[in-house]
N, C-alpha and C positions, 0 to 999 in steps of 0.2 A: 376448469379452475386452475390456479397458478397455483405453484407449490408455496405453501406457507412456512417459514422456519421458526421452529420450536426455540426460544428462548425464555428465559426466567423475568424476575422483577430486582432491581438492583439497588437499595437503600441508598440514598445519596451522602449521607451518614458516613458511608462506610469511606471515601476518599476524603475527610475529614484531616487525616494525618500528611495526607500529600498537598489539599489547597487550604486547608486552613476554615474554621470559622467562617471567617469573611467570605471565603469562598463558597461552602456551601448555602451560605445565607440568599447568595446573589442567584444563583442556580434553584433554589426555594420561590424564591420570587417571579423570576423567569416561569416556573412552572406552575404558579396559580395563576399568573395570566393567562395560560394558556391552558388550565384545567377543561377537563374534557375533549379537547381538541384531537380528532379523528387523524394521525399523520400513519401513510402509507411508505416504505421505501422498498423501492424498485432496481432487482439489480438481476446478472447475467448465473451466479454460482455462488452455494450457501458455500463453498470451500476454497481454499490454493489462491484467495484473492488478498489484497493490502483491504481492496472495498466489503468484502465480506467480514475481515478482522476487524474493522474498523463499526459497521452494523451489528456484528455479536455484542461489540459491548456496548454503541450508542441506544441499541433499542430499551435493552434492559434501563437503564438510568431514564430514559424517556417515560417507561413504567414509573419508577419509582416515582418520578415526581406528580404523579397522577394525569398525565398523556394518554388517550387509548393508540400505542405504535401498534406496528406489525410491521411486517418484512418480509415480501414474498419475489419470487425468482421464475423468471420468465421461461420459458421453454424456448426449443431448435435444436435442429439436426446438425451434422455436422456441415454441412453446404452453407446454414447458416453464421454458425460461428467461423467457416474460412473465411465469409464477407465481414462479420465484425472485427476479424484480426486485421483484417488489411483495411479496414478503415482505421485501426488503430494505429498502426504504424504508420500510415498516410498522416494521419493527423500531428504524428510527431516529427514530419516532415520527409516519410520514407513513399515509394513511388506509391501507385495507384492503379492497376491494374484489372480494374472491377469492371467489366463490360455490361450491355444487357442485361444478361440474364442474370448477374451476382446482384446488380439494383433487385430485378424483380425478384427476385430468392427473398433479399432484405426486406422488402414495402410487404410482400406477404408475410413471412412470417410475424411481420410487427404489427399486420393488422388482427393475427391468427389470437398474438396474444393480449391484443388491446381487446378482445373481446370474450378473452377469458380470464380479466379482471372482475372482481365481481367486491361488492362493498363499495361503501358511501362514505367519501374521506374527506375531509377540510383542506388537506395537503399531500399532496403527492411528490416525492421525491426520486428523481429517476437517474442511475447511476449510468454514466462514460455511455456513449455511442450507440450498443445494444437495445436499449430500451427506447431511445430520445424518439422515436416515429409514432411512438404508441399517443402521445396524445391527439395528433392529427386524426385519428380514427375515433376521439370519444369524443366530438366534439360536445355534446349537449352536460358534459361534467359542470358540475358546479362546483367542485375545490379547485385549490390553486396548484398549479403546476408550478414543479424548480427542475430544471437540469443540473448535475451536478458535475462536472465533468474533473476528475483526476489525472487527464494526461496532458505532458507538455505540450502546449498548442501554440507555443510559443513563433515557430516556422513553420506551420500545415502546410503540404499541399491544398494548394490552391483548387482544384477539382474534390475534393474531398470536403473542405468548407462549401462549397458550391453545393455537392448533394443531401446535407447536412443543417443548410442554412434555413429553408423555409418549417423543417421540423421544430429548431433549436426556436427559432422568432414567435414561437405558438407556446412556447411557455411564460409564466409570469415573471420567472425570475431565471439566471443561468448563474453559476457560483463554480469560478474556478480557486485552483490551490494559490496563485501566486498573480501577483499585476497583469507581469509581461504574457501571461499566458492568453487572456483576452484577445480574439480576433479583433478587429476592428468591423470587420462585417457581422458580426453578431451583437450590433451595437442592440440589446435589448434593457426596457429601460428601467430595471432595475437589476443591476450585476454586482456581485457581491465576489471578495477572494475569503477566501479561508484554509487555514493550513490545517490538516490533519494532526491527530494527536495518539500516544499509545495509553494504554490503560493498566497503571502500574495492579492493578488484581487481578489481571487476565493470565491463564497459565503460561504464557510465553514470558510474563515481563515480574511475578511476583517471585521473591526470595526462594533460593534454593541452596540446602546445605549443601560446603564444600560435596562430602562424599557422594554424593545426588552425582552431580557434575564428572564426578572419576567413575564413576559406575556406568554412567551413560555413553560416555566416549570410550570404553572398555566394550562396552557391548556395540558399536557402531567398529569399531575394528579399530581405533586411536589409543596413542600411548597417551595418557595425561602427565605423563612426566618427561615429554620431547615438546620442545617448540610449536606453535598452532596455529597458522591463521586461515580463515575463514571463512567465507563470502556466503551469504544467505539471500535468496532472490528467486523469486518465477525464473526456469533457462528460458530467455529470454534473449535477443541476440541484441539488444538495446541494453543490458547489462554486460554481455562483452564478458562472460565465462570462459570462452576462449584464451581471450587475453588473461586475464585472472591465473591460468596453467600458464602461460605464457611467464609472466610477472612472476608467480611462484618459485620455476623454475631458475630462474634468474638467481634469486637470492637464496634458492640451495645452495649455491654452488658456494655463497660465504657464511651461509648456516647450516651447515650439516646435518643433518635427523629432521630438518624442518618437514612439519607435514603441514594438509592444506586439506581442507573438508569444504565441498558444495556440497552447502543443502537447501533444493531447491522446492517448490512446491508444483504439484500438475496439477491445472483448471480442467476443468468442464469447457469454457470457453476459450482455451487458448491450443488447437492440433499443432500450431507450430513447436509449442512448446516439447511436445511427445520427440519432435524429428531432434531440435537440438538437445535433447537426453540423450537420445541413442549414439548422436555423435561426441559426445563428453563421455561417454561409458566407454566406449574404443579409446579412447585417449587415456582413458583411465588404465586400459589393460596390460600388466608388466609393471606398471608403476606403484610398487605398496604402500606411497605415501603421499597420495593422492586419492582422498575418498569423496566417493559421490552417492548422495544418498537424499532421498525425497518421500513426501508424503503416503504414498503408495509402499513404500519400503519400509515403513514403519516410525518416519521421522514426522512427531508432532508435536504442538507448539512447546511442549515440557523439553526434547532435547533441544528444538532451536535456543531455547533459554538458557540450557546448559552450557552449550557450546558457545553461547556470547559470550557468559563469565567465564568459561574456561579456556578462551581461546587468548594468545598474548598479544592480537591485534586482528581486527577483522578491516577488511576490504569491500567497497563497493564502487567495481568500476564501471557505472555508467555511461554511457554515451550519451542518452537522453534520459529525462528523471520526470514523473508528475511530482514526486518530493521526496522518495527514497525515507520512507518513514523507518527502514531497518537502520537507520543512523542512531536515529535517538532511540529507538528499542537496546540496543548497543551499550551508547552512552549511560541511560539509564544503569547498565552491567556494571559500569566505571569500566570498561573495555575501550582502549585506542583505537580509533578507526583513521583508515586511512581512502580518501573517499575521490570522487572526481565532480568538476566541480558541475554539475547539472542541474537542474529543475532547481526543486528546494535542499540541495543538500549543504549549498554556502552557509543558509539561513539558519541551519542547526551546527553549523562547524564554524563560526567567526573568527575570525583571526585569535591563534593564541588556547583555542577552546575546543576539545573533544578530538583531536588529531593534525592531521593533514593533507590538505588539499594537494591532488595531482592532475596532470593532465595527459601526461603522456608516458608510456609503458618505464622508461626511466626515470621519471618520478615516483610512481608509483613503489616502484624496486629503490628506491632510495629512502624513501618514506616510508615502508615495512623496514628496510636495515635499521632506519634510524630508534620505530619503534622497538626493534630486537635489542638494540645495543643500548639503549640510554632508557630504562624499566621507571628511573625514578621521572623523568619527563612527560613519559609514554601516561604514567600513575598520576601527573599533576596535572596533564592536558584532559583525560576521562573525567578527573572528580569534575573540573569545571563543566565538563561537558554535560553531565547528570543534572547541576544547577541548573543550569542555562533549559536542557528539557522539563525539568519541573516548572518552570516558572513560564516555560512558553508553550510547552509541547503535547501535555496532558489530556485523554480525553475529554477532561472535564470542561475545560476550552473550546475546545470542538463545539459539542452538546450547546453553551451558551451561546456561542458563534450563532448558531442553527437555531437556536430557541429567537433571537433578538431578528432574525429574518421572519421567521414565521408570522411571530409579534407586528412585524411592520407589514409584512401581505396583509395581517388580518383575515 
């Protein structure tokens, strides 16, 4: 049997003050059509993931509205999750290296855990790469199948789509974050985008008092009364941590005291992640204003919260993005972000609105200056930015998004 994750039931009521009336009415609706309806989601790690943050709070609200969800998490060794990292980064256009025996590592494990699903679902919903094999192995299911896939797929390798392709074509529906993300080979014939959302009552994004915030980065080893910015992200080498110390560094040298906190999160599914930790900790060494600090060291979703509002601009320098949902977690702070421009993270930063956009390590270092030096700016570009996520960015968005597909499988 798959591991099932314990979550609560979540009143729909309660985001009332963020979408309004009207909004929960529509989300009401949505969910007596859909009463009783059996939905399954299927994912690699109940932890350290955007997909697991994002399942904490959709399953609950899927409860509330009288949905029977659940949420369970597939198993593999580490042989397995080396094959899902590199089809991950293949997919986002990085090489592919997977010979023989990394396929046949993959096709077993996915048949190991197609067959220790157990339960009778109306829908199934199977999250990024990891999972997408298992429905080839149930053939005789009578719910609908969705791929859901969150990485830029925008320039896959081309071999990567290719082993991937006859899986993905055996679902009923596939749903990526953004347009351009759709293969052209996965022309399956009902494709749907949808962009992620955060959940202003989850402990990463709901209200915390000033002193919360100075007490926290006190105990993470940060002065709350020196300069701060801050990059939060899986180490990831598609977010570009590196450079981020790189960047940082830069505009020490014309802000003095500035300090710079990564806090990143360690998967289950992600070993490469483990190697570029280790290599950001030696970097870190000699430098006391440089702090790196992750989920295993005691950073959970309460300080990353803190450290949005308290930091006087956070960073996210991606290289590749499925949407960079730490923008609008951010923005929500009224925190300046200063971002690059990848996957989804234009679409929450428009022109004018929640920071600005760079591209290159001198941008980047010009766009943290700018938000150090001009506060009241830095203050009018975040409020807008907070807007702009309420009205587009919210899980509650999400949830209907997914409800209105369900609805049309039938």
């Amino acid at each position: 049997m798959l591991q099932v994750v314990d979550v609560e039931t979540q009143p729909i009521r309660a985001y009332e003050p963020f979408i309004g009336a009207e909004g929960v009415e529509e989300l009401v609706a949505l969910g007596r059509e859909l009463a009783g309806a059996r939905v399954l989601h299927l994912n690699a790690t109940a932890y350290g993931g955007g997909v697991s943050e994002l399942l904490r709070s959709m399953i609950p609200i899927y409860r509330g509205l009288g949905i029977e969800a659940e949420w369970q998490v597939i198993t593999g060794d580490e042989a397995f999750f080396e094959v899902t990292k590199c089809l991950h980064n293949a997919l986002q256009g990085g090489k592919f290296p997977l010979g023989d025996r990394g396929r046949a590592t993959y096709v077993e494990q996915s048949r190991r855990n197609a067959e220790a699903l157990e339960g009778e679902w109306d829908f199934l919903i199977v999250h990024d790469p990891q999972p997408v094999a298992m429905r080839h192995f149930r053939p005789g299911d009578g719910g609908r199948w969705i791929w859901r896939c969150h990485i830029d797929t925008s320039n896959p390798n081309s071999a990567a789509v290719e082993l991937l392709e006859p899986y993905v074509e055996e679902h009923d529906a596939i749903v990526f974050t953004l347009p351009q993300f759709a293969p052209e080979a996965w022309d399956n014939s009902v494709v749907r985008t949808m962009a992620p959302g955060i959940d202003p009552l989850s402990p990463k994004n709901m209200d915390l008092p000033p002193q919360v915030h100075d007490q926290i980065a006190l105990w993470l080893g940060v002065d709350p009364h020196r300069p701060l910015m801050t990059q939060v992200s899986r180490f990831d080498s598609w977010k570009d941590p590196m450079g981020v110390v790189d960047v940082f560094r830069v505009v020490r040298e014309e802000v003095p005291g500035l300090q710079l906190a990564l806090l990143g999160s360690m998967a289950l599914d992600d070993p490469e992640g483990w190697r570029l930790y280790d290599r950001i900790r030696e970097e870190a060494v000699g430098d006391r204003d440089l702090h790196v600090a992750t989920n295993i060291t005691g950073v959970s979703n309460i300080e990353v919260n803190a450290f949005q509002r308290l930091s006087d601009v956070v960073i996210q320098k991606s290289i590749r993005e499925g949407f960079g949902l730490v923008v609008s977690e951010t923005l929500w702070k009224e925190t300046p972000v200063v971002a690059g421009r990848a996957g989804g993270i234009p679409v929450q930063m428009p022109e004018g609105i929640g920071g600005v956009l760079a591209t290159t390590d001198e941008e980047y270092a010009e766009g943290v200056l700018r938000m150090l030096r001009e506060p009241e700016l830095a203050r009018d570009l975040a409020a807008k930015g907070r807007e702009h996520v309420r009205r587009h960015f919210l899980i509650t968005r999400l949830v209907a998004d997914e409800l209105r597909l369900l609805r049309d499988l039938g």
